[in-house]
C-alpha positions as CSV (number, residue, x, y, z in Angstrom):
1,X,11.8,-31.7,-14.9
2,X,11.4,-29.4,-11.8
3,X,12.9,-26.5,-13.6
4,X,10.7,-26.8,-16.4
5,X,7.9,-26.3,-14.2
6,X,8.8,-23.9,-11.7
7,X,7.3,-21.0,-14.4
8,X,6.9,-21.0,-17.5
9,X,7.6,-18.1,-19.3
10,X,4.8,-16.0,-20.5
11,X,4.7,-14.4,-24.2
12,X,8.5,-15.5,-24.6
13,X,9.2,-15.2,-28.7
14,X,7.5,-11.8,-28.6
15,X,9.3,-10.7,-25.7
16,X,12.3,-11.6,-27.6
17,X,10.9,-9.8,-30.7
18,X,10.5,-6.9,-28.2
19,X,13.8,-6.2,-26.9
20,X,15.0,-6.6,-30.4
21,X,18.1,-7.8,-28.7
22,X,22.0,-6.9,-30.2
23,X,24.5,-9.4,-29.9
24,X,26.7,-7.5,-28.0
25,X,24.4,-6.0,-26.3
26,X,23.7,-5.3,-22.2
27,X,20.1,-6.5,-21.1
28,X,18.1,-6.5,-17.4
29,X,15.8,-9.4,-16.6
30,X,14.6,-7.8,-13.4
31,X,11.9,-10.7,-12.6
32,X,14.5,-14.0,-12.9
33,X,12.1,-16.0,-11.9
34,X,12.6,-20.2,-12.9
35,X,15.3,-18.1,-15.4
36,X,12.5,-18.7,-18.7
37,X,13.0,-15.5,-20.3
38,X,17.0,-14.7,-19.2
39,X,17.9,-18.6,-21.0
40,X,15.9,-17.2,-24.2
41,X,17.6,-13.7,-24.0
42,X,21.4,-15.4,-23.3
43,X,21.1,-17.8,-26.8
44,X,20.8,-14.4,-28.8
45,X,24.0,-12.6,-27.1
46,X,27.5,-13.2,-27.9
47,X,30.3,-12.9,-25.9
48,X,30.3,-9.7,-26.2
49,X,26.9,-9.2,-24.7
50,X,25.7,-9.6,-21.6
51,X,22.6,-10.2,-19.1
52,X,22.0,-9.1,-15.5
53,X,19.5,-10.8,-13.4
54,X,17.4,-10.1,-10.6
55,X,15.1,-11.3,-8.1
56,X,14.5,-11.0,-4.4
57,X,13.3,-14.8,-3.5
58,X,16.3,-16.8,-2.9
59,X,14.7,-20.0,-4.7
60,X,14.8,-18.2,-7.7
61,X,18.2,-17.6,-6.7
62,X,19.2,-20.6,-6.2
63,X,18.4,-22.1,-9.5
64,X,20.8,-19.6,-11.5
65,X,23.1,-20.7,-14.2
66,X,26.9,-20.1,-14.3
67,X,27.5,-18.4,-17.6
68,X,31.1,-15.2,-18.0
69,X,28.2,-13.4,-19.7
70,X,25.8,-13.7,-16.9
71,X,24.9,-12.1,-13.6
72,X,22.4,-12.8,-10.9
73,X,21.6,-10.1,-8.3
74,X,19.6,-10.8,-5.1
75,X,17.1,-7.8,-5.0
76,X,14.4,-6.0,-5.3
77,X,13.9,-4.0,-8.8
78,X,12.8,-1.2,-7.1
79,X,16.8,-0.9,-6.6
80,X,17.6,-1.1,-10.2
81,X,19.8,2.0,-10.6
82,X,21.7,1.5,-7.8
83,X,22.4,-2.0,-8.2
84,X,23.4,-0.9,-12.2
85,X,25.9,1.8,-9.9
86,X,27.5,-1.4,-8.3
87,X,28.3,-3.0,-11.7
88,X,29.8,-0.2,-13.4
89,X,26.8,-0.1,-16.1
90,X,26.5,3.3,-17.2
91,X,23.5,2.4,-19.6
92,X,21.6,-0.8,-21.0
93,X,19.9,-2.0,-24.3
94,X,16.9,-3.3,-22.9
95,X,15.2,-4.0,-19.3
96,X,12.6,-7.3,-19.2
97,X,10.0,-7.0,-16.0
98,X,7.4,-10.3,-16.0
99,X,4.9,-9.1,-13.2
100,X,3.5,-12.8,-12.8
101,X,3.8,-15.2,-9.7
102,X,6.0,-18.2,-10.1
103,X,4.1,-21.5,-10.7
104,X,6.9,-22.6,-7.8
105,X,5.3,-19.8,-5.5
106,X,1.1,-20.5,-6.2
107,X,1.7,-24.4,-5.6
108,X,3.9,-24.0,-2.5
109,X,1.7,-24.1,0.5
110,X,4.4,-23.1,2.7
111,X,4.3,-19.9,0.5
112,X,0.4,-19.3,1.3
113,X,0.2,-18.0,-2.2
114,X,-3.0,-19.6,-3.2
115,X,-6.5,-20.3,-1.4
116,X,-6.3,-23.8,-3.1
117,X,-3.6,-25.2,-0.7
118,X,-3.9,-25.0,3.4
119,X,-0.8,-23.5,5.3
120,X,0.3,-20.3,7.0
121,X,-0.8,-16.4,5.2
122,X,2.9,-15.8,4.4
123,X,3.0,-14.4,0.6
124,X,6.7,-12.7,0.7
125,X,8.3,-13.1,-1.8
126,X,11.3,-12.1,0.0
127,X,11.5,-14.6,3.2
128,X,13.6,-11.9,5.4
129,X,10.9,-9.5,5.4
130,X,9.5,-8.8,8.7
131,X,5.9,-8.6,7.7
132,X,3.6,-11.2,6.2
133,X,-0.3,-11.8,5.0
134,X,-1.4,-13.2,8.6
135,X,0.4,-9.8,10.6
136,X,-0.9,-7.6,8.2
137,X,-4.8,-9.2,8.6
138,X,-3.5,-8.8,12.7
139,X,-2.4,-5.4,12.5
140,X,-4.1,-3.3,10.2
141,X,-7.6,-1.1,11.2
142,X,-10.8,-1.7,9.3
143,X,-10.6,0.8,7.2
144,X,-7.0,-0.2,6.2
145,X,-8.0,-3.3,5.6
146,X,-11.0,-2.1,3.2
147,X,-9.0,0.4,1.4
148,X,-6.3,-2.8,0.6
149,X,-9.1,-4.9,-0.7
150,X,-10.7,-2.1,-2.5
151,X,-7.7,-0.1,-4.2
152,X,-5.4,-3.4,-4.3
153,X,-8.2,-6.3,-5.2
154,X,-10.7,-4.0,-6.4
155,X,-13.1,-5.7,-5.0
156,X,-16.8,-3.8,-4.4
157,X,-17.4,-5.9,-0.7
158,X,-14.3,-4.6,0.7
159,X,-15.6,-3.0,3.2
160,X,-17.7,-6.3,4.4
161,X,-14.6,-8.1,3.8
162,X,-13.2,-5.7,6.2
163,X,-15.5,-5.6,9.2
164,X,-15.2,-9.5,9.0
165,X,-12.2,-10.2,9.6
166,X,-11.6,-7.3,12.1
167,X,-15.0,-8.9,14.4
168,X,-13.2,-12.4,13.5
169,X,-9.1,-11.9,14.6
170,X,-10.7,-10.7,18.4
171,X,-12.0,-14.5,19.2
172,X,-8.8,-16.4,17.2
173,X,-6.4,-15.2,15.4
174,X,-6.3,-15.1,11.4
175,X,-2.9,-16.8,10.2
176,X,-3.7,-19.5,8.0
177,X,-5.3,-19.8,4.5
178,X,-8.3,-22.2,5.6
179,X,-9.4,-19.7,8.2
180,X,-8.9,-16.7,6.1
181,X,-11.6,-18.7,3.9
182,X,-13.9,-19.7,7.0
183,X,-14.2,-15.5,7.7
184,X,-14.2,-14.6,3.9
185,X,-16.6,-16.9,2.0
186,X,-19.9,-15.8,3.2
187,X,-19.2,-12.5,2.4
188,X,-18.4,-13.7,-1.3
189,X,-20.7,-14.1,-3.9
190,X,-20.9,-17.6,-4.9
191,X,-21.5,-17.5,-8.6
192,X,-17.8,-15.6,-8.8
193,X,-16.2,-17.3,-5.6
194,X,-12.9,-18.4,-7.2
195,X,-12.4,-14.9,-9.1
196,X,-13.1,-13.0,-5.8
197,X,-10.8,-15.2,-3.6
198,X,-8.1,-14.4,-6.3
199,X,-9.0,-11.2,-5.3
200,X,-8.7,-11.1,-2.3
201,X,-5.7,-13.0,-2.5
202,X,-3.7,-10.7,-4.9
203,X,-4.7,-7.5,-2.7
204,X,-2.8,-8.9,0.3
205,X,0.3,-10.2,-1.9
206,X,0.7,-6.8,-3.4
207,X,0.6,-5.2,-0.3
208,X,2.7,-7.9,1.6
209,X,5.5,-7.1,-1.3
210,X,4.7,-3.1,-1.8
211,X,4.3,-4.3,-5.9
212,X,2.9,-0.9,-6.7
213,X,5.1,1.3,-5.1
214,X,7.9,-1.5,-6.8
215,X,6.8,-1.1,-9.8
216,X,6.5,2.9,-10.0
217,X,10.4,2.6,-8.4
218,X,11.4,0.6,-11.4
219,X,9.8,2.8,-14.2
220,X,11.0,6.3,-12.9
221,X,14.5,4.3,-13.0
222,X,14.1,2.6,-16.2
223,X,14.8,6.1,-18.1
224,X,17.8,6.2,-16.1
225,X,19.5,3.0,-17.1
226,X,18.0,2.9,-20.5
227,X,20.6,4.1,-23.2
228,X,18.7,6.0,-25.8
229,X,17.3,3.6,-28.2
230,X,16.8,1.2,-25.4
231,X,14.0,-1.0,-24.5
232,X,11.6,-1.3,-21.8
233,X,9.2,-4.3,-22.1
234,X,6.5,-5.3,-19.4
235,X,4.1,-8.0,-18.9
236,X,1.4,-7.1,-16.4
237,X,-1.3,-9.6,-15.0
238,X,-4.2,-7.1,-13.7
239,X,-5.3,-3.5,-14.1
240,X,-3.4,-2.0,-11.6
241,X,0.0,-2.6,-13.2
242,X,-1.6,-2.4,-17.1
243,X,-2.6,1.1,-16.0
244,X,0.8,2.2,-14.7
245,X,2.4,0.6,-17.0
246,X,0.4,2.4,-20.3
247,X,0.3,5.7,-18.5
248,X,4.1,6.2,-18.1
249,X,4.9,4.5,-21.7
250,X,2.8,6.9,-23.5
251,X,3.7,9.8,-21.3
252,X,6.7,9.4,-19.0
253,X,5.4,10.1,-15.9
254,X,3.2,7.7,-13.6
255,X,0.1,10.2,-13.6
256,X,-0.3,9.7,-17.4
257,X,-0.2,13.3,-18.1
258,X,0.4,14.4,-21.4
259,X,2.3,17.0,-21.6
260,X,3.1,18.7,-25.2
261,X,4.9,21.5,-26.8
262,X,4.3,25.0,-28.1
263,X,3.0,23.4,-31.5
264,X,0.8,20.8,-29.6
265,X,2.8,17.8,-30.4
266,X,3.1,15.1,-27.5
267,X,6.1,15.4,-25.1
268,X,7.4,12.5,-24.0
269,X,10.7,10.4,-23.1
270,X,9.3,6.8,-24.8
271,X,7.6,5.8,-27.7
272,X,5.2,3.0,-27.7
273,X,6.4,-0.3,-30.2
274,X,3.0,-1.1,-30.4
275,X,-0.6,0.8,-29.5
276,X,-2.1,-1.8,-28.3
277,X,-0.9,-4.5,-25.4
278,X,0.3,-8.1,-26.9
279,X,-1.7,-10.5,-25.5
280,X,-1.1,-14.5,-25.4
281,X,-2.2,-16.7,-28.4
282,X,-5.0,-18.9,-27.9
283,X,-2.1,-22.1,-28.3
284,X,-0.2,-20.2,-25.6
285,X,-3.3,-20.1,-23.0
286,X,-4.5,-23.5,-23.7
287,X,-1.0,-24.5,-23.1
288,X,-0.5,-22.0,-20.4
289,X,-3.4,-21.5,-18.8
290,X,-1.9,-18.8,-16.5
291,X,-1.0,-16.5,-19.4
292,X,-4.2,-15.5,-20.1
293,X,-4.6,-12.3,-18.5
294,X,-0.9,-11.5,-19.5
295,X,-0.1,-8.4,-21.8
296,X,3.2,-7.5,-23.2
297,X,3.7,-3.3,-23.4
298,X,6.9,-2.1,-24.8
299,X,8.4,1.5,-25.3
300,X,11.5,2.9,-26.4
301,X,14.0,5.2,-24.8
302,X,14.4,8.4,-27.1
């Protein structure tokens, strides 16, 4: 029963219907995860085929299956290439990437995920990494701190945010979810308290985990390791990665910039699968509350 609810996966038959998976073909779940998504992807692939699997949190880890036709990898995605060089695998037929947090990480509070639960600023996903939430609230300047909140959270009070904590951390130090709220919550407007607090919350994790400069890492890749005629399906959870994301499906670079020939037609590396992001039904959310801000992009190698 704990497996079933460590995550469940979002959007899983149309990311299924988006990697328009070959038997015998060679896939990348680079977000493992509680293994959702990579189960679904094994049942259509024969023996022929095969699935790599990644993720940097050893609880993830941990909860693998054995399978000939499966491998797990402890890493971050932003090393996709190289880890492909380790394996011998000159090219794949499709590479999954779920951007969401773990139901297992949000309702840890040893993980200091969440501002429902009390327990230390931590938020790595990998536990070996030298820096967490409460030493990056210790170390970084005010206007570090407002441009994380602002660029990260996009939050319009980052700058009041800011000067909070930094006149708060000089009397007692700020390493623990219930006093991050003590310094934070009159500073947040009360009629959108929870949204704000996710907020703030998701600007720290993303910086904690360098998400953004992850993600870029992994698209610039991607048209490495893709084969042409190969796959690349992402589901994103807030604007920051959606933006990316859409930029570099419909152009091929992370800037969005269209480039074109001498007749005027569009050059780029991918085509899109569909215009428009897929989005979660309303079954799915009511079911899966969490999946409501999720959407599905997918693109094409050509």
């Amino acid at each position: 029963m704990e497996d079933q609810v460590y995550h469940i996966p979002a959007l899983l038959p149309e990311v299924i219907e988006a990697l328009d998976i070959s038997s015998d073909g060679v896939y990348v779940d680079v977000t493992f995860g509680g293994g959702g998504h990579s189960h679904a992807i094994m049942e259509h692939l024969s023996g022929d085929g095969h699935l790599y699997a990644m993720d940097q949190d050893m609880d993830a880890i941990s909860r693998a299956f054995k399978d000939p036709r499966f491998t797990i990898i402890h890493g971050n995605f932003r090393f996709l290439k190289n880890f492909m060089r380790y394996y011998h695998v000159d090219g794949v037929d499709g590479i999954l990437a779920d951007l969401g947090v773990s139901f297992h990480h949000f309702d840890d509070p040893d993980r200091g995920f969440s501002f429902r639960w009390e327990g230390r600023l931590d938020m790595r996903m990998n536990r070996k990494a030298t820096r967490d939430a409460a030493q990056i609230l210790a170390d970084y300047s005010e206007e570090q701190l407002a441009d994380m909140f602002y660029l990260l959270g996009e939050l319009r009070n980052a700058r009041r945010l800011a000067s909070a904590i930094v006149k708060a951390r000089t009397s007692h130090p700020i390493e623990t979810v219930d006093r991050l709220l003590d310094v934070i919550k009159p500073h947040i407007n009360p009629k959108q308290e929870k949204k704000e607090l996710a907020q703030v919350f998701q600007a720290l994790r993303i910086e904690v985990n360098n998400e953004i400069e992850a993600l870029k890492s992994l698209l610039t890749q991607s048209l490495q390791v893709l084969k042409p005629g190969g796959r690349l399906a992402v589901i994103t959870y807030h604007s920051l990665e959606d933006r990316l994301v859409k930029n570099f499906m419909k152009t091929g670079n992370l800037e969005g910039r269209l480039e074109k020939d001498f007749y005027g037609r569009v050059l780029s590396p991918m085509e899109l699968v569909n215009s428009k992001p897929i989005t979660a039904s309303e079954a799915e959310v009511e079911r899966n509350p969490r999946s409501r801000s999720a959407k599905l992009r997918t693109a094409i190698r050509l």
